[in-house]
N, C-alpha and C positions, 0 to 999 in steps of 0.2 A: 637532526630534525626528526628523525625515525621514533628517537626515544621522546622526544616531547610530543609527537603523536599516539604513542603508548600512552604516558599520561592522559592527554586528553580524552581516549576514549575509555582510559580508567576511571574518569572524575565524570563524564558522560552522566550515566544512573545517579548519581548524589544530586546532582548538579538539580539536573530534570526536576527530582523530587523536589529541592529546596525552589525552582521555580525564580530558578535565577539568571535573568534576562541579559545582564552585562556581560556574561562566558558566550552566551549565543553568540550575539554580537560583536563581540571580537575574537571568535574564533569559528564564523560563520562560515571560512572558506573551507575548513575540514569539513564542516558536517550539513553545507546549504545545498550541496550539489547530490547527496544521496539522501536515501530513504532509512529514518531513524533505525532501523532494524538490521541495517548493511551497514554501518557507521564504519564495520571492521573492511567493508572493499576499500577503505581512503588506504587503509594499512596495508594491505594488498598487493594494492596498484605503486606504493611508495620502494614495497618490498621487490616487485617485479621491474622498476624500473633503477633498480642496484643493482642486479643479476643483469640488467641489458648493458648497463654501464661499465662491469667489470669484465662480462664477456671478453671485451678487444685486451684483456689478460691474457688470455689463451692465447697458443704459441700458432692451433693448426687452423687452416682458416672452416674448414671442412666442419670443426668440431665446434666454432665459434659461431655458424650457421646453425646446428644442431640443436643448443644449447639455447639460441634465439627463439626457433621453433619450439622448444620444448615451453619455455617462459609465453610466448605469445598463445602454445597450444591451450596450457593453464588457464589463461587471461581470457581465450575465448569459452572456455567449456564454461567459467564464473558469470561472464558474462548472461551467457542463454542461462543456464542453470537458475540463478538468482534477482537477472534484470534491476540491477543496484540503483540506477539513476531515478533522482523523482520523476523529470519528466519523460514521457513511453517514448518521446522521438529519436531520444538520447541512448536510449536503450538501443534501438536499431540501429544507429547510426554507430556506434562505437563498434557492433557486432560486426556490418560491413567492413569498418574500416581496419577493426583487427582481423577478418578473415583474408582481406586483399592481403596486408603485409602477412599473414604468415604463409598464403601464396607465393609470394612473390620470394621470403627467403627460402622457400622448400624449392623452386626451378630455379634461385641463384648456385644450388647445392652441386647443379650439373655442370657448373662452370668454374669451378673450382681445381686449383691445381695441390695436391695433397699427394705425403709420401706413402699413403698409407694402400691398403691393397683396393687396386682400381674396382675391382668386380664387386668387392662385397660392398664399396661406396655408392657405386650406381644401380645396386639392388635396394640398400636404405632408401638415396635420394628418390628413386621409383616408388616406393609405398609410400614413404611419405608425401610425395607429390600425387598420389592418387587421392590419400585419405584430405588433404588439403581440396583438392578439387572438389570430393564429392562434399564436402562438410559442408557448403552449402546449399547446393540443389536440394539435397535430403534437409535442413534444417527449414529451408524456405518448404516443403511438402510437407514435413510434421506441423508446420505452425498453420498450414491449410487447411487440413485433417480436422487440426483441433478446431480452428473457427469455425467448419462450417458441422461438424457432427455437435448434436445437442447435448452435452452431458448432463444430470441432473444436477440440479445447483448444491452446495453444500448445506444450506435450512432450511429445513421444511418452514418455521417457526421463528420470527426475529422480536422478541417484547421491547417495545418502546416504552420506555418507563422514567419517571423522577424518582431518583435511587432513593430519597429521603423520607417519601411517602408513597410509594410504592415496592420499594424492594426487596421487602419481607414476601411481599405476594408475588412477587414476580421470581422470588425463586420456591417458591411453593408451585408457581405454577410452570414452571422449568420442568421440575420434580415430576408432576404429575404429564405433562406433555412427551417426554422424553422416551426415545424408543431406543430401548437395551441396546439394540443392535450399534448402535451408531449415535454420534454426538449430532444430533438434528433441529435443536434449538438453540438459537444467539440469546446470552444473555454477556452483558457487556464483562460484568466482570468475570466471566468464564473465558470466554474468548478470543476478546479484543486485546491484541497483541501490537497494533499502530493505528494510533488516532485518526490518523492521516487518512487508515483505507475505513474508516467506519461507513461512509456515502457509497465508497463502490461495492461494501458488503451488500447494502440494502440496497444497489442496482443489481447487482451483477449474483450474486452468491443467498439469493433470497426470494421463495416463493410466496410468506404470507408475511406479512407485519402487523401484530399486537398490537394497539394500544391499550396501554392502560391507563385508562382518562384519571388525572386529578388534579384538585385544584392548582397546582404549580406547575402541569407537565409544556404548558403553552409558554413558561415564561422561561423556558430550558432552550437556547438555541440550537443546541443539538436535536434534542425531542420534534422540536420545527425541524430542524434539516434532514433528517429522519422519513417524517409523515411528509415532508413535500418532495424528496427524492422518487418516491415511492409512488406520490400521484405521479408525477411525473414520468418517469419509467414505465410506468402499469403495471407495478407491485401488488398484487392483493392486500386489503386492509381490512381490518376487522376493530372496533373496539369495543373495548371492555370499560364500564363505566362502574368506576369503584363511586361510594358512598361521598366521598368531598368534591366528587366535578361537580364543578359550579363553572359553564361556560359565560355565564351570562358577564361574570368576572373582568372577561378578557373585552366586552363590547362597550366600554367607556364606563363613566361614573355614575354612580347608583342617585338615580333619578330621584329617590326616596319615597315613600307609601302613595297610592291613589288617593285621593278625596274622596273624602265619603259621600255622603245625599249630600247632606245639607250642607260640606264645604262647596259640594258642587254646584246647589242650585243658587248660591250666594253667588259666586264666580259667574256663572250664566247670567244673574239678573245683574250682577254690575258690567256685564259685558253689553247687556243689551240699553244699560240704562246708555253707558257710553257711548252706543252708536247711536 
C-alpha cells in the first residue's frame, strides 16, 4: 500500500496539470483530507504507523516505549511545524491527541521491568517525561504570543488582475512597486503556491489590494472573490482603471443610443396623443 501511495503522489503534479477529475475522485482519500502542498504527510503518517507496528518486534519492553516516543515525538514536531490538515480544528485536535499519547508512553516508561541498567533508564524516562510534559504549556504560550502580538503582514501590495488583459501591466507594475529589501508584492504567478490559501492571503497576509480594472476582470470569479474578501475584511483597496474598463458592461444589456429631438418629440406626441 506504501508503494502505491508513492505512485500516487508521484502522478499528483501531471495529474493536476492535465485537469483530470476522475484520479481525484477515486483517490480522494489520500489527498481529500490534507492541504494540496502536504500531500507527502499521507506518506508520513503511513510510514510512522509501520514503525509503530513493528515496534512490538523489539525483544525489551523499555526500548519498545522509546522507539514509540521517538515516532510519536516526530509525528508531533510535523504536526505544529506544518499544520497538514485542511480543516484548522483538525490540526489541533490531532496535536492534542498526539501529545496525550506520547504523554502517557514517556510515564509508561517508569513502569517497566527491563534487564537493563535501572539508573541510567530512570534518568532517560525523567527528561523525557519532563520534555513530554512541558511540550505543551510552551506550545499552547507560543501560539498566544503569536496571536496576540501584531506582526506585519507579508504584502504590502496584492494586484487583482485578468492575467489575459492585464498582466503584462501587472508585472510591469510588480517591477516598479517592489522594494529591494523584501518580496512585498503578490502577484499570483510569483507567489501563489495553493489555490486553496489565495482568500486567506488577501485576509490575512495583505495590507492594500490593486485593482486593476478591465473589461473581463468582473467576469473572473477569483477577481470577485478577491475584491469581496477584501471589503469584507477591511482590506485597503485601490483601483487602477486601465483604458478597456467598461463597468457599465457588467449592469445588464446595452439599452442601445438615446433618441434624438425629433425621435423624441414623435414618442412624446404619440404618447400624449394616446392618453
Amino acid at each position: 500500500f506504501i508503494v502505491v501511495v508513492v505512485y500516487l503522489l508521484w502522478q499528483f503534479p501531471s495529474r493536476v496539470r492535465d485537469g483530470n477529475l476522475a484520479f481525484f475522485k477515486k483517490y480522494s482519500f489520500v489527498f481529500a483530507r490534507v492541504k494540496p502542498v502536504m500531500r507527502w504527510f499521507v506518506l508520513f503518517l503511513l510510514v510512522r504507523n509501520l514503525v509503530v507496528a513493528m515496534v512490538l518486534m523489539v525483544p525489551n519492553a523499555f526500548w519498545q516505549i522509546f522507539l514509540m516516543q521517538v515516532a510519536f515525538g516526530v509525528s508531533l514536531g510535523g504536526i505544529l511545524r506544518f499544520c497538514p490538515w485542511v480543516v484548522p480544528m483538525a490540526n489541533t485536535l490531532d496535536f492534542v491527541g498526539t501529545s496525550i499519547v506520547l504523554l502517557l508512553f514517556t510515564l509508561s516508561a517508569f513502569f517497566t521491568d527491563s534487564d537493563a541498567d535501572v539508573k541510567s533508564l530512570s534518568s532517560l524516562a525523567l527528561v523525557l517525561s519532563i520534555c513530554a510534559m512541558t511540550t505543551l504549556p510552551v506550545t499552547a504560550l507560543l501560539l498566544i504570543l503569536r496571536a496576540c502580538s501584531k506582526r506585519p503582514k507579508s504584502y504590502q501590495w496584492f494586484l487583482c488582475h485578468h492575467k489575459a488583459s492585464s498582466g503584462a501591466f501587472a508585472r510591469v507594475l510588480k517591477l516598479w512597486l517592489s522594494d529591494s529589501r523584501r518580496d512585498d508584492v503578490f502577484l499570483d504567478s510569483d507567489n501563489l503556491k495553493d489555490l486553496g490559501l489565495l482568500f486567506s492571503i488577501v485576509k490575512n497576509e495583505t495590507e492594500t489590494l490593486i485593482v486593476l480594472a478591465t473589461r473581463p476582470l468582473l467576469g473572473s470569479p477569483w477577481c470577485v472573490g478577491e475584491i469581496t474578501t477584501a471589503h469584507l475584511c477591511g482590506v485597503g483597496c485601490m483601483m487602477v482603471k486601465l483604458p478597456c474598463w467598461n463597468p457599465a458592461s457588467f449592469l445588464g444589456p446595452d439599452p442601445g443610443p438615446s433618441p434624438g429631438p425629433a425621435e423624441g418629440g414623435a414618442a412624446a406626441a404619440a404618447a400624449e396623443g394616446g392618453g
